[in-house]
C-alpha positions as CSV (number, residue, x, y, z in Angstrom):
1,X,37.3,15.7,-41.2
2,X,35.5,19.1,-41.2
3,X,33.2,20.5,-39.0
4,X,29.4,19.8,-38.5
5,X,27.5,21.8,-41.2
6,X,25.6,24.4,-39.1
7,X,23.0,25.3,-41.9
8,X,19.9,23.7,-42.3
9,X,20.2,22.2,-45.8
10,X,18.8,19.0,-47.3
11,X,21.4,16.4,-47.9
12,X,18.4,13.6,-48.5
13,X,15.0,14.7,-50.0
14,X,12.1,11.9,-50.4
15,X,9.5,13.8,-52.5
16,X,6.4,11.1,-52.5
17,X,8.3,8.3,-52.6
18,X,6.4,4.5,-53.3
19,X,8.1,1.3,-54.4
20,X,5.6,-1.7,-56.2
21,X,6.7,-4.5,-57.5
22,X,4.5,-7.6,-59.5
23,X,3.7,-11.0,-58.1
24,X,1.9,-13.9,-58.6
25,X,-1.0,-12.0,-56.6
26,X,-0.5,-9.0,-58.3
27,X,1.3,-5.4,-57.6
28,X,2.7,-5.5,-54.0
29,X,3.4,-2.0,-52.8
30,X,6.4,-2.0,-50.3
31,X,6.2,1.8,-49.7
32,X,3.6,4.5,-50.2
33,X,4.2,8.2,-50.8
34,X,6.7,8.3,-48.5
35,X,8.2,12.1,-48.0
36,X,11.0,13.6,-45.8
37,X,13.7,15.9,-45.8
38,X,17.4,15.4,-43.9
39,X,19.3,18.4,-42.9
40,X,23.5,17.7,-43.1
41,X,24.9,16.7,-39.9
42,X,21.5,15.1,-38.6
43,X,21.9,11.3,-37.3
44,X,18.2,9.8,-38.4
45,X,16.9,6.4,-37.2
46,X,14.5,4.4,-39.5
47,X,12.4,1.8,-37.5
48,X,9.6,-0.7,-38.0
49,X,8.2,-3.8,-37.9
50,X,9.7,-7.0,-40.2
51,X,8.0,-6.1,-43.6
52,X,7.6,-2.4,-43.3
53,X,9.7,-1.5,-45.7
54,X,13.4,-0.2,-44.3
55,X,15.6,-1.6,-46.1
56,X,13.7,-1.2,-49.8
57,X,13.6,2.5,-48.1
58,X,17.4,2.9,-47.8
59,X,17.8,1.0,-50.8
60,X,15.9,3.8,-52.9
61,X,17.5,6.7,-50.4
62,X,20.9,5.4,-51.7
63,X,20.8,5.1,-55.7
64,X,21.0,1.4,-55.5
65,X,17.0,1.3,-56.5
66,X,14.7,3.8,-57.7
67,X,10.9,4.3,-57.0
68,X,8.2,3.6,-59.0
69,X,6.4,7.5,-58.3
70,X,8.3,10.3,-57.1
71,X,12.5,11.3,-56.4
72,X,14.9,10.9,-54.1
73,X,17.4,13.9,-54.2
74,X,20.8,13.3,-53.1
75,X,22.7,16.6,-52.6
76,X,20.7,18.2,-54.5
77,X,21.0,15.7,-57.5
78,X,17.7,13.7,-58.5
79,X,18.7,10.4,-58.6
80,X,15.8,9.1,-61.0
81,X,17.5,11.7,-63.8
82,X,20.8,9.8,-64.1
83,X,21.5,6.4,-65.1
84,X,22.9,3.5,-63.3
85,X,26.1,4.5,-64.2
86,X,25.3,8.1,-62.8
87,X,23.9,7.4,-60.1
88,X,26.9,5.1,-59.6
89,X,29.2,8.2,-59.4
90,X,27.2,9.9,-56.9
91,X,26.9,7.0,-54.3
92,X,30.9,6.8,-55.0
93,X,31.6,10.7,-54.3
94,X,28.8,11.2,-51.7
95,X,27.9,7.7,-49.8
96,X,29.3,5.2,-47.4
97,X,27.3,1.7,-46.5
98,X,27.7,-0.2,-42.9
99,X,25.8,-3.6,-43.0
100,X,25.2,-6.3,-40.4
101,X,27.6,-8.7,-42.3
102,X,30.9,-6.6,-42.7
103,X,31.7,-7.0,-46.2
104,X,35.3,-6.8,-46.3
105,X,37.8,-7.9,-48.5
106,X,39.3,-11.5,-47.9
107,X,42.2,-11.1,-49.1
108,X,43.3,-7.5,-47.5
109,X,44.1,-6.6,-44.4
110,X,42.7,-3.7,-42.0
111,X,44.5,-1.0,-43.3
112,X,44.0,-1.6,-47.0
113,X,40.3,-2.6,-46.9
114,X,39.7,0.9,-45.3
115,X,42.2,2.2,-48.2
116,X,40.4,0.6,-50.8
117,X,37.3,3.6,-51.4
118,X,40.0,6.1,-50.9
119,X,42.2,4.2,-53.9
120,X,39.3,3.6,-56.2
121,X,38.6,7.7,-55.9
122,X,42.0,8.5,-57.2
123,X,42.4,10.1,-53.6
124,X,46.3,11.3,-53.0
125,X,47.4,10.0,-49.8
126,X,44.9,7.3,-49.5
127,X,47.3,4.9,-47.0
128,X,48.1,8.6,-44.5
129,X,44.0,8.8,-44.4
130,X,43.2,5.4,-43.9
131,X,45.7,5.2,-41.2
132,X,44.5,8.2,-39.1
133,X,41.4,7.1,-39.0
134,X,42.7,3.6,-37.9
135,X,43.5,5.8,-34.9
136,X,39.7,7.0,-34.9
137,X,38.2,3.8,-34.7
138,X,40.7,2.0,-32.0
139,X,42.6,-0.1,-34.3
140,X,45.9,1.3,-34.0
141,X,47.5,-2.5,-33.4
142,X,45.3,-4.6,-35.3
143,X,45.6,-2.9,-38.8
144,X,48.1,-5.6,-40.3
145,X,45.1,-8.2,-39.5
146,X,43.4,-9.7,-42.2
147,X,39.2,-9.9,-41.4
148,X,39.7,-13.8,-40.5
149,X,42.1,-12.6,-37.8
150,X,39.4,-10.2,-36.0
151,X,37.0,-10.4,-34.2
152,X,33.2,-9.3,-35.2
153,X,33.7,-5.8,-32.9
154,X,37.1,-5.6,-34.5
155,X,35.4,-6.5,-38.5
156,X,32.5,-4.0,-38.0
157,X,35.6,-1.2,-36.7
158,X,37.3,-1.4,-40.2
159,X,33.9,-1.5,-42.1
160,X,33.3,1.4,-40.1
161,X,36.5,2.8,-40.4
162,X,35.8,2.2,-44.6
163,X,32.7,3.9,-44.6
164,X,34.0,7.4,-43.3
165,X,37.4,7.4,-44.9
166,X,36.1,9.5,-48.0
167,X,34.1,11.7,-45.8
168,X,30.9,10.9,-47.1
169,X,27.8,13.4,-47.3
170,X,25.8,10.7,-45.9
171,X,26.5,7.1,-44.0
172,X,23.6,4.3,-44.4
173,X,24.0,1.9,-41.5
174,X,21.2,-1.3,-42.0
175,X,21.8,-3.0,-38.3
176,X,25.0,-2.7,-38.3
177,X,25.0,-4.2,-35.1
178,X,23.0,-7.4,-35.7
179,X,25.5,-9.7,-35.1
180,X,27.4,-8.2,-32.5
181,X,26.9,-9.2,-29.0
182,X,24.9,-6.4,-26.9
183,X,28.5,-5.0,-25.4
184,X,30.5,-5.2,-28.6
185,X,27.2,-3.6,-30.5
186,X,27.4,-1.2,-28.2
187,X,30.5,0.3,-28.5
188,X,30.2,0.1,-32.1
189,X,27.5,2.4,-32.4
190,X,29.4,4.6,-29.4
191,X,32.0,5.3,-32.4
192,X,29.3,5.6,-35.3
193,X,27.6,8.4,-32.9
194,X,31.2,10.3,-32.5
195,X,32.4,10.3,-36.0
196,X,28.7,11.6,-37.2
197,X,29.2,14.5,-34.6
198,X,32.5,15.6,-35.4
199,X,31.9,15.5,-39.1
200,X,29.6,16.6,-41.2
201,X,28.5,13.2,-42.5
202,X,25.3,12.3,-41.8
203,X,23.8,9.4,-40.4
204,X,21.3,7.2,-41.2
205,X,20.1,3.9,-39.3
206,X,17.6,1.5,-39.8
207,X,17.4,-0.7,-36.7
208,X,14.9,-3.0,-34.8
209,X,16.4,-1.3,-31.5
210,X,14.2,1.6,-30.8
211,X,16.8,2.2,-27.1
212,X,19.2,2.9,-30.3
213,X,17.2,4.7,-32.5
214,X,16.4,7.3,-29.6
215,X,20.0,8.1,-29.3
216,X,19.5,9.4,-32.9
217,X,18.2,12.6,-33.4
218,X,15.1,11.9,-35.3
219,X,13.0,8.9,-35.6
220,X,11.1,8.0,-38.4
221,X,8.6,4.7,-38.4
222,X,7.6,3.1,-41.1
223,X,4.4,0.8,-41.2
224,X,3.5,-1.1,-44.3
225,X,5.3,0.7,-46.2
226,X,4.2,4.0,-44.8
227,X,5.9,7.1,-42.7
228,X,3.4,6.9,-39.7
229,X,5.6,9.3,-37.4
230,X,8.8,11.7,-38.0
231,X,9.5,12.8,-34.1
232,X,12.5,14.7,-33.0
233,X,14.2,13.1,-30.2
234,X,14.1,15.1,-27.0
235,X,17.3,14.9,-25.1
């Protein structure tokens, strides 16, 4: 993996971002103008109360959604411009996803759910990579396992392990520690923290755990469906 980016440029734009949505009682707005730039490299923490609109957030930062007003640009590509097939293409060449439940592959073990992103990029190599970065993550003896065989510390390690084997421009992490037990989740976000600082991916984590989110550098809070702080982290 290269080196952290030492330039200030935006990987992640949110230019007036809102998100509504019809109901029975009407339009429901889940976010509201919501605006932000993050710089490559930066490890970003997204908090706020149940409802406040994090996940819908990440899901619009990402491609997977798009906002009802204003862009989300993803280096440097507007994301409401392309199609679903577009935007598709970018999430495959420039994103990586951690979620509380681990999403891996039944039928696979370790070593080839990490390979799996690398092989569906037509990456050379993909079983060298996905092996040295077995060695990253701590999983140097467990990589013949299939997910039934691990543990939840040991599941979240290859999902991990998954996420940063392309090299992504930017990792979305939504609790990824949720259902880990305070030690395990711990240690887990110990290695998120080291891979994001020696490599240019960058990181960012929506999270109920505001002891976590001030290990990131920045913090933004949402509020019904509002940015209602952006603070640096003072360290």
């Amino acid at each position: 993996m290269g080196n952290r980016s030492t330039d200030n440029v935006a990987v992640l734009a949110a230019h007036d971002i809102s998100k509504e949505v019809s109901s029975p009682e009407g339009t429901l707005t889940i976010l509201a103008d919501v605006s932000f730039n993050i710089t490559t490299g930066e490890s970003v923490a997204v908090v706020g109360p149940s409802g406040a609109g994090k996940s819908t957030l990440l899901a619009l930062l990402a491609g997977l959604d798009l906002p009802t007003r204003g862009y989300v640009e993803l280096n440097r590509t507007n994301l409401s411009e392309l199609d679903e097939d577009g935007r598709a293409r970018v999430r495959a060449a420039s994103v990586g996803f951690v979620f509380q439940s681990f999403h891996l592959v039944p039928s696979l073990n370790a070593l080839e759910n990490i390979m799996l992103p690398l092989e569906l990029a037509g990456s050379e190599g993909a079983r060298r990579a996905a092996l040295d970065i077995v060695d990253k993550v701590g999983l140097s003896d467990r990589w013949r396992h299939y997910p039934a065989q691990l543990s939840g510390g040991e599941k979240q390690r290859v999902a991990i392990a998954r996420a940063f084997a392309t090299e992504p421009a930017v990792l979305f992490a939504d609790e990824p520690t949720g259902n880990l037990d305070s030690r395990t989740g711990n240690n887990i976000m110990n290695l998120m923290f080291e891979l994001n600082r020696s490599s240019s991916t960058t990181l960012v984590l929506v999270t109920h755990d505001i002891s976590l989110a001030e290990r990131c550098d920045r913090v933004l809070s949402l509020d019904t469906g509002r940015l209602v702080s952006d603070s640096k982290v003072s360290t």
